[in-house]
RODO-2510 file (C-alpha; in nm, 4 decimals, decimal comma):
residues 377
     n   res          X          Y          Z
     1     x     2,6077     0,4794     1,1000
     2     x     2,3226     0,2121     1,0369
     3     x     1,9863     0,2887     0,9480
     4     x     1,6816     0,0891     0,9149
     5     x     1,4316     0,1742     0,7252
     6     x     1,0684     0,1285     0,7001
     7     x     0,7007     0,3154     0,5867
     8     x     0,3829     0,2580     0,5481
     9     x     0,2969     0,0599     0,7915
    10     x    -0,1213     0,1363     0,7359
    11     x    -0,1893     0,0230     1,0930
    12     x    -0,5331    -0,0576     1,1066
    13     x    -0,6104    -0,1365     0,7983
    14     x    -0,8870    -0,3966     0,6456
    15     x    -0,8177    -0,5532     0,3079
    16     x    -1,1611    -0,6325     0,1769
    17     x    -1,2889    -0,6342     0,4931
    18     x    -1,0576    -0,7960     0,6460
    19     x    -0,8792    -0,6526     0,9208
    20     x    -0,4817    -0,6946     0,8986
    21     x    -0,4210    -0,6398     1,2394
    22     x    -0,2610    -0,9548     1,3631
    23     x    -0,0102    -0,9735     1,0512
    24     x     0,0918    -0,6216     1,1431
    25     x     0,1229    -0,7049     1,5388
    26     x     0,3524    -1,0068     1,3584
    27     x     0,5312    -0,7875     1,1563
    28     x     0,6353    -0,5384     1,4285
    29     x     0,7600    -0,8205     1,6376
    30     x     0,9686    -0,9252     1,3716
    31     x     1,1057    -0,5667     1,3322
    32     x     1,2087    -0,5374     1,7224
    33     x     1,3906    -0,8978     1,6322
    34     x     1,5843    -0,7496     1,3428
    35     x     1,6580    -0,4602     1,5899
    36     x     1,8164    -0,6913     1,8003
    37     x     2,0421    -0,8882     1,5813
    38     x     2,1255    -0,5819     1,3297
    39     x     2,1908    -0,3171     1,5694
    40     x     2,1226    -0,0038     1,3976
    41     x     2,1784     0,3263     1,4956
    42     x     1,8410     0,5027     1,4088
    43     x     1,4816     0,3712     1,2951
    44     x     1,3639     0,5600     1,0053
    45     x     0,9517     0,5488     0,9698
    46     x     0,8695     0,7549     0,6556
    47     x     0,4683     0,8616     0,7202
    48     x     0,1358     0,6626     0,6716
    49     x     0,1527     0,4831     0,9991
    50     x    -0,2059     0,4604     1,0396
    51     x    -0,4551     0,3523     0,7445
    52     x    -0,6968     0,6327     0,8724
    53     x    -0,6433     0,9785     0,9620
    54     x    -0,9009     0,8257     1,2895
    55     x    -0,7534     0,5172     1,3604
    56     x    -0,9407     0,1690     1,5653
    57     x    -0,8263     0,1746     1,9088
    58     x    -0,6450    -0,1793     1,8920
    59     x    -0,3807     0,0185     1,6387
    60     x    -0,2981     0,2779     1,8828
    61     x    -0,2284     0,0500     2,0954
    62     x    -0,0551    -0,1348     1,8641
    63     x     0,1968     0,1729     1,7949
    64     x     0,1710     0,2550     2,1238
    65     x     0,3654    -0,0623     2,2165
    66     x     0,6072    -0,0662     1,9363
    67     x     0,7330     0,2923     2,0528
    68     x     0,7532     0,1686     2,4163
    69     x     0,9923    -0,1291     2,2532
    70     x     1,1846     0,0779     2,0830
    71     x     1,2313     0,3570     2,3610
    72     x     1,3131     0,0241     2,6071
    73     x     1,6154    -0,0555     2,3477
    74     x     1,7012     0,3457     2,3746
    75     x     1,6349     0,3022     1,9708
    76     x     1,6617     0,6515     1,8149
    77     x     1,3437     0,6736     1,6293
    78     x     1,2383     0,9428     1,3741
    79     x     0,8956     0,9385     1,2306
    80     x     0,6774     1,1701     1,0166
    81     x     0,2928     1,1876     0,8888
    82     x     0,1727     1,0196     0,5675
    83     x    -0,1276     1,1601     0,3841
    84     x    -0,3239     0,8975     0,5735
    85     x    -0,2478     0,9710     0,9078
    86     x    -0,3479     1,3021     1,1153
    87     x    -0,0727     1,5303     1,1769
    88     x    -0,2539     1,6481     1,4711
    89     x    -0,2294     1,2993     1,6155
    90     x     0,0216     1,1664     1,5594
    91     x     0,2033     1,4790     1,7512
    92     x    -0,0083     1,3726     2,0429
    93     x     0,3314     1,3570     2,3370
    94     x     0,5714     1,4553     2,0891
    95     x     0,7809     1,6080     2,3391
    96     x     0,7693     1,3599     2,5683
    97     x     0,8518     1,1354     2,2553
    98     x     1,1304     1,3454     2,1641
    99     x     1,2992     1,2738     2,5155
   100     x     1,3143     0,9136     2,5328
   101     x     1,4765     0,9445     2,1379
   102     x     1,1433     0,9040     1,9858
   103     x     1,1093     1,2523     1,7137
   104     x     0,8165     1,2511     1,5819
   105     x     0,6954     1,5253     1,3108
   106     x     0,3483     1,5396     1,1933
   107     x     0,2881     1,9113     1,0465
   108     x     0,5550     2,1500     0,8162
   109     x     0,6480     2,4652     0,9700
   110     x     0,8728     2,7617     0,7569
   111     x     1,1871     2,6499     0,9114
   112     x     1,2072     2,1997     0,8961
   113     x     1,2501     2,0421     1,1763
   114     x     1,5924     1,8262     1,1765
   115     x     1,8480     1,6646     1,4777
   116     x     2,1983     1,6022     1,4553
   117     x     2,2964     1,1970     1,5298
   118     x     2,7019     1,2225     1,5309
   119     x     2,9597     0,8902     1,4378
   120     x     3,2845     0,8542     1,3441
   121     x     3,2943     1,0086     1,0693
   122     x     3,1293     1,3021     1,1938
   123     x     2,7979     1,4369     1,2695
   124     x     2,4149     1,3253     1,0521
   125     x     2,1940     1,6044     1,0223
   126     x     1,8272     1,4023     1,0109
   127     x     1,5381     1,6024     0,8183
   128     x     1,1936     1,6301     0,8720
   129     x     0,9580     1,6652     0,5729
   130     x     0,5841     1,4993     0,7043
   131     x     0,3259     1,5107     0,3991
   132     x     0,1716     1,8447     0,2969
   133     x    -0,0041     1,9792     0,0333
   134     x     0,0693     2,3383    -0,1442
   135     x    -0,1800     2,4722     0,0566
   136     x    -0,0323     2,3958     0,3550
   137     x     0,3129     2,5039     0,2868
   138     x     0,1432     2,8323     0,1325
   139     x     0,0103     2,9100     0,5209
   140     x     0,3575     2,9007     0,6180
   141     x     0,5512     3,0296     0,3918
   142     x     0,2315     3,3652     0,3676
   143     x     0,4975     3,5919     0,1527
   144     x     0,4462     3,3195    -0,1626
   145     x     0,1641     3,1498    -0,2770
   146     x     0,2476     2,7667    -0,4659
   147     x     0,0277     2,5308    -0,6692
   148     x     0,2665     2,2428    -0,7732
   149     x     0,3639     2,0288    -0,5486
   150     x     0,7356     2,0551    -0,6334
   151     x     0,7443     2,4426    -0,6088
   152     x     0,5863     2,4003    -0,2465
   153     x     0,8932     2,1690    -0,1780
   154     x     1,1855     2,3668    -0,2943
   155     x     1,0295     2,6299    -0,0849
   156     x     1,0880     2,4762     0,1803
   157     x     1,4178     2,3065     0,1102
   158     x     1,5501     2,6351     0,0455
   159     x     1,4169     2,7983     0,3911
   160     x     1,6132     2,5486     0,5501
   161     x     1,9367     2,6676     0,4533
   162     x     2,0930     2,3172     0,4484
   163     x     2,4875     2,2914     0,4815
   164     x     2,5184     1,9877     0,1607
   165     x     2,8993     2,0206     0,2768
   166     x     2,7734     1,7913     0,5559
   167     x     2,6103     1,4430     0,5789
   168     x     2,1947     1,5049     0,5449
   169     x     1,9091     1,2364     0,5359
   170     x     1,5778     1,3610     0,4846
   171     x     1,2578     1,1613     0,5677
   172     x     0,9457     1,2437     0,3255
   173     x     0,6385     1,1499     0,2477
   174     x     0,5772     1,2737    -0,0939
   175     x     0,4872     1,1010    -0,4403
   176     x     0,8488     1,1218    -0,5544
   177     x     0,8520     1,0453    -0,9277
   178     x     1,1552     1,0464    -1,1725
   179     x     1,0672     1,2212    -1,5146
   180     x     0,7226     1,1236    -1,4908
   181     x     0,8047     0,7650    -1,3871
   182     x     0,7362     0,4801    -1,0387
   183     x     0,5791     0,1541    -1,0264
   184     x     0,2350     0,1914    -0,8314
   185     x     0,0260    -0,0612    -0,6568
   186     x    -0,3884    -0,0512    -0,6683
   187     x    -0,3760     0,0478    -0,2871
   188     x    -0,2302     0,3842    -0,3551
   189     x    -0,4543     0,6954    -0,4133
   190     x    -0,3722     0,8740    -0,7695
   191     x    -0,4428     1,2149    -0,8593
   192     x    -0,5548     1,3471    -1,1498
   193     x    -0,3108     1,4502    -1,4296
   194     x     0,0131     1,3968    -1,1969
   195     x    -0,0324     1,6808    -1,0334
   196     x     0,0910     1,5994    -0,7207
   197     x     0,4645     1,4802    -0,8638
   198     x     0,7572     1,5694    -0,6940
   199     x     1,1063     1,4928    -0,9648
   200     x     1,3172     1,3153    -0,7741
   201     x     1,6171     1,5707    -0,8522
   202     x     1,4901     1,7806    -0,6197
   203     x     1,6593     1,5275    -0,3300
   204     x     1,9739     1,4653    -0,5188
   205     x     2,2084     1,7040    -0,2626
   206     x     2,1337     1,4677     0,0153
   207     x     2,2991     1,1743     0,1481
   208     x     2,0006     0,9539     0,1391
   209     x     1,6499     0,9960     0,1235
   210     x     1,3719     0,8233     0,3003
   211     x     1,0830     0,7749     0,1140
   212     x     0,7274     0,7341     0,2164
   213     x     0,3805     0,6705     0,0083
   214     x     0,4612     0,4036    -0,2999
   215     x     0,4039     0,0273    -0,1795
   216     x     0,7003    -0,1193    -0,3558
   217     x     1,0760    -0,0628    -0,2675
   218     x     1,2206     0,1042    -0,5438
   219     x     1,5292     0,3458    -0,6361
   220     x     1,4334     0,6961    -0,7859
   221     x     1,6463     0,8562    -1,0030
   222     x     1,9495     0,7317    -0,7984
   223     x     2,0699     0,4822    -0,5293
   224     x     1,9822     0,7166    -0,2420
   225     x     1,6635     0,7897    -0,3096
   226     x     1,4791     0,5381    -0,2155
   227     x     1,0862     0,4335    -0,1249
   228     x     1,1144     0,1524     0,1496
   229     x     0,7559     0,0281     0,0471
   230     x     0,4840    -0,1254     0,2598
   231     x     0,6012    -0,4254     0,5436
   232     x     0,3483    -0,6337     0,4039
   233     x     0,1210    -0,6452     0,0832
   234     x    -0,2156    -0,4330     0,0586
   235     x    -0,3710    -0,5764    -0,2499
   236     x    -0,3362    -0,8337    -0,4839
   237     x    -0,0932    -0,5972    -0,7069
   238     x     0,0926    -0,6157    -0,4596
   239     x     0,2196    -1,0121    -0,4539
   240     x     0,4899    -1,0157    -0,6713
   241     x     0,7032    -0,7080    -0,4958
   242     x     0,9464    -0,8022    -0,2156
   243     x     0,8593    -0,6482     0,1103
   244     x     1,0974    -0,5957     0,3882
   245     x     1,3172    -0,3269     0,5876
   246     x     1,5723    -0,0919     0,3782
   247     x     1,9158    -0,1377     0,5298
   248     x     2,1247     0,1680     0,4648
   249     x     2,4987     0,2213     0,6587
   250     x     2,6170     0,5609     0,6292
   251     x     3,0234     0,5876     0,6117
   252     x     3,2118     0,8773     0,5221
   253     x     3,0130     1,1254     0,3040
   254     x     2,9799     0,9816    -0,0280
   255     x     3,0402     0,5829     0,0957
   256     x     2,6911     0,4524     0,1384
   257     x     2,6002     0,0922     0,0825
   258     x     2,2544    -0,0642     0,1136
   259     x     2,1084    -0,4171     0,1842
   260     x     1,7904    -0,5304     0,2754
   261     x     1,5917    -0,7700     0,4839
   262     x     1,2878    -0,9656     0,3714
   263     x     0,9665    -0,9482     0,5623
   264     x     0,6790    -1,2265     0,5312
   265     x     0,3723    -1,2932     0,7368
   266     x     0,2053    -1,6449     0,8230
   267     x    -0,0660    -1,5472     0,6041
   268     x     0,0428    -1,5064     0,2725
   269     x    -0,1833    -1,3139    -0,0150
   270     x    -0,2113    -1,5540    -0,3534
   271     x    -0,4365    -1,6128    -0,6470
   272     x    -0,5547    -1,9055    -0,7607
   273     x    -0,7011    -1,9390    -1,1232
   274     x    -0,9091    -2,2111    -1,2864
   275     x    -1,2359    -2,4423    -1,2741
   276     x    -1,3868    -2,4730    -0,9363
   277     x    -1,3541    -2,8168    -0,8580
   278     x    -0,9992    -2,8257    -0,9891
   279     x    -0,9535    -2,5879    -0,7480
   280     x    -1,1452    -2,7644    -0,4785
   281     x    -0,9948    -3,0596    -0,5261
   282     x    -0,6036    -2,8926    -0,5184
   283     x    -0,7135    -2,7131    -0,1558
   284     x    -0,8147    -3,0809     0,0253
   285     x    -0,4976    -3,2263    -0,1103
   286     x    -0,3086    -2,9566     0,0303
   287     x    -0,5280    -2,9664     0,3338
   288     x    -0,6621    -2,6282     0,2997
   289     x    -0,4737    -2,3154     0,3632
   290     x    -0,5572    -1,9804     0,5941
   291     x    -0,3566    -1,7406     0,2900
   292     x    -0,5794    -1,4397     0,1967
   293     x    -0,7159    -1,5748    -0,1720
   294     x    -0,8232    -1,4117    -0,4841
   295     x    -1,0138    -1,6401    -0,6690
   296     x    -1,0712    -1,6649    -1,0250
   297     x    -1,3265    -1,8748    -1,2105
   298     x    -1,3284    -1,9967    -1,5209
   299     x    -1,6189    -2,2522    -1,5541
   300     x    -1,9235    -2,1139    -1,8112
   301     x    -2,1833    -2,3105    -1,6164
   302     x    -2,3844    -2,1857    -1,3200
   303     x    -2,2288    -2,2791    -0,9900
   304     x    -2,4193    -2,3442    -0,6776
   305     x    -2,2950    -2,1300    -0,3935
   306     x    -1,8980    -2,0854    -0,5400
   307     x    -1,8088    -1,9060    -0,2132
   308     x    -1,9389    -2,1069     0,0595
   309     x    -1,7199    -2,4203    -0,1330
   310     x    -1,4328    -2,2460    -0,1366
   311     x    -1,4733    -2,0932     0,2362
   312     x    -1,4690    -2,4390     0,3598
   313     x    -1,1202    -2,4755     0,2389
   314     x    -1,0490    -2,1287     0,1931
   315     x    -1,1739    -1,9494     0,4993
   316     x    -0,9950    -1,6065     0,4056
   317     x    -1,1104    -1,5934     0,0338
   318     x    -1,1562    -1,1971    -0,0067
   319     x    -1,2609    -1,1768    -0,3325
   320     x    -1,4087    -1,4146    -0,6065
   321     x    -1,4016    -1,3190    -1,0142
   322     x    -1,5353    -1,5238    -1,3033
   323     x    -1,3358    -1,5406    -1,6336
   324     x    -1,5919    -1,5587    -1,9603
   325     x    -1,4705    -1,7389    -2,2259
   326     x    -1,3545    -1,5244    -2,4999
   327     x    -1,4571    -1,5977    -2,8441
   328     x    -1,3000    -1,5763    -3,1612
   329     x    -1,5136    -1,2871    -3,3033
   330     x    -1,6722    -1,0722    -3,0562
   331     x    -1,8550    -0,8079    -3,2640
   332     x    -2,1321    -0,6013    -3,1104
   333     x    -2,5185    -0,6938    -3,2563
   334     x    -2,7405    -0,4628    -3,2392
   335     x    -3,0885    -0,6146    -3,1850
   336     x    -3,4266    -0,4731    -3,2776
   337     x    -3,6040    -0,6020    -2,9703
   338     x    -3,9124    -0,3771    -3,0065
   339     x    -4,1543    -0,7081    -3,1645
   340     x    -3,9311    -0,9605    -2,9986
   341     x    -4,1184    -1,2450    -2,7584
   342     x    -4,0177    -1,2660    -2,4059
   343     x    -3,8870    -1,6055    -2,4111
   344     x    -3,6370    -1,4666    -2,7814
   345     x    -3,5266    -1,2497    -2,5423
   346     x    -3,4417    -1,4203    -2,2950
   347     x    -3,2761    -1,6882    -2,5090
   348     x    -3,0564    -1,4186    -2,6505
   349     x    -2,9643    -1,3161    -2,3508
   350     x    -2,8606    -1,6373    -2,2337
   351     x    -2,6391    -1,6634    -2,5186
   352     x    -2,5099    -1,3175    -2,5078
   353     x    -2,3803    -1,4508    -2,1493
   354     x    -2,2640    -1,7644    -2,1637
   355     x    -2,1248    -1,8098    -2,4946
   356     x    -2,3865    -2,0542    -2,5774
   357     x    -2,7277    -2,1339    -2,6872
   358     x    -3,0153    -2,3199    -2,4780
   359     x    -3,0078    -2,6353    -2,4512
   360     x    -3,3170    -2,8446    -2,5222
   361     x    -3,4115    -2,9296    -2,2296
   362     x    -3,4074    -2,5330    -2,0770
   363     x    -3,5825    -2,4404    -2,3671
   364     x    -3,8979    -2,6657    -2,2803
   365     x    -3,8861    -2,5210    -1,9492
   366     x    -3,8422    -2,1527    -2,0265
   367     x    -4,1441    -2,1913    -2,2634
   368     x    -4,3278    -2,3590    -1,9724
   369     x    -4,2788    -2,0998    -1,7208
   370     x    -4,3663    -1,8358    -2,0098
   371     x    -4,7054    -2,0013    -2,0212
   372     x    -4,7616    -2,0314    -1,6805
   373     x    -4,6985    -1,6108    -1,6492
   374     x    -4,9116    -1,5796    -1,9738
   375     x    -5,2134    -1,7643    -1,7904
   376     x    -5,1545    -1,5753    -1,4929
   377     x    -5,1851    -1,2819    -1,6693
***
């Protein structure tokens, strides 16, 4: 049996303002065309669909016509909530889902939710575990009360008396650490002092495991437990990690192999480093470019309007740094300024900034405007 797998799809989301709408729209349509040519058995979506629990309109619809696809292509689809999404929502039709092969689970309940796809080699047994929080698995399970996130999940592993004899996948949505350990991405929410870790060990009985929440695909602990990432990049930490759909074809229990398939959208995210009209200069002669930039600066003079001159090549820049020059010996001086002049101050100032002193020329005309303000006065 052949599974693809997928998560966190953010639908909706804006990356500095900038709404990613049309690359996701892109990205869908390329994941109904790998449908077609890989023929799976089952679509696995492991939670954050949406980028906010309220979600724009256009990425309803946007959903909204990516399950229609998939129903069309009689697709069996199973899909849980994300911390981002609302469970309440995303349940919106779920039986009416659930007949056309679409199971959708957005809140925990005392006994998980699961369905039984059958091959060959026997019948799948397909788990349910949408994001929760202790408290919510404590209003469920009323006869114990849990505060670590792992104790709230054995919980409920354990009420659902699963038969490991058999072939299980379970879908979840969890930060799934192993000892302590998972390479994160700057578009991920972190909690204070870890407290929300899950050790991966806890998944080890099952067949595979679907994970949800961590941007970057990645093993944990073992071959079958595995994060499918975002489809696309969702910051600039994000660049360098390969992006794509988890392949996973389920044989006998205990043969599982795994491949993948690379995603990319027309717009691309990059950084580009260095003096502004080097930069400038490399844009025309590649005759500008539509990518979603990071810019970084490294020239110690003023710039007129940075931005605007790299808009006109750049039109998606999202974000512009400057680079000071560091110096050989940057030790902190403390400066009486108490009897100081306004114009010393300034001048230290300026130097304090830009690595360098006045120049003649701005020192005549600082002292000239400091006149002017002193006959003012």
């Amino acid at each position: 049996m052949k599974f693809f797998h997928i998560s966190d799809l953010h639908l909706g989301k804006r990356v500095y303002e900038f709404s990613m709408l049309e690359e996701q729209k892109e990205l869908l349509r390329t994941i109904l065309q790998k449908i077609e040519e890989e023929k799976p058995d089952a679509l696995l979506i492991s939670g954050d669909v949406y980028d906010k629990p309220v979600p724009p309109v256009e990425a309803v619809r946007l959903l909204d016509d990516f399950l229609t696809e998939l129903s069309a292509r009689n697709l069996h689809t199973y899909l849980i909530a994300g911390n981002h999404d609302s469970a309440q929502r995303l349940e919106f039709g779920k039986d009416i889902f659930g007949k056309n092969n679409i199971h959708i689970a957005g809140n925990i309940s005392a006994k998980m939710e699961y369905f039984t796809e059958t091959d060959a080699f026997g019948p799948v047994d397909i788990w349910l575990l949408p994001f929760f929080k202790p408290a919510h698995v404590n209003g469920v399970l009323v006869d114990q009360t849990f505060s670590s996130y792992g104790e709230a999940a054995k919980a409920l592993l354990d009420c659902a008396e699963i038969d490991f004899s058999k072939r299980n996948i379970i879908l979840a949505h969890q930060f799934v650490t192993w000892k302590g350990t998972a390479e994160r991405s700057d578009s991920e929410t972190m909690s204070l002092g870890g407290v929300d870790e899950i050790d991966a060990s806890l998944f080890f009985p099952f067949d595979y495991v679907a994970l949800g929440h961590l941007h970057s695909p990645q093993p944990m602990g073992k071959d079958t437990v595995r994060y499918a990432g975002s489809p696309m990049p969702y910051s600039f930490s994000e660049i360098r990690q390969k992006k794509g759909i988890t392949v996973v074809e389920l044989k006998e229990k205990g043969n599982i192999t795994f491949d993948f398939i690379s995603l990319e959208t027309k717009r691309k995210f990059r950084e580009i480093k260095g003096p502004l009209q080097e930069l400038l200069k490399a844009a025309k002669e590649e005759g500008g470019s539509e990518d979603y930039i990071r810019c970084i600066l490294t020239d110690q003079e003023a710039l007129l309007d940075p931005i605007g001159q790299l808009r006109s090549v750049y039109p998606n820049l999202m974000t512009l740094e400057f680079v000071q020059k560091e110096t050989a010996d940057e030790q902190e001086t403390i400066v009486d300024t108490e009897d100081m002049k306004p114009d010393a101050l300034f001048s230290l100032f300026f130097e304090k900034q830009n690595d360098r002193k006045l120049n003649e020329t701005q020192k005549k005309l600082l002292q000239k405007i400091w006149k002017g303000l002193e006959e003012e006065a």
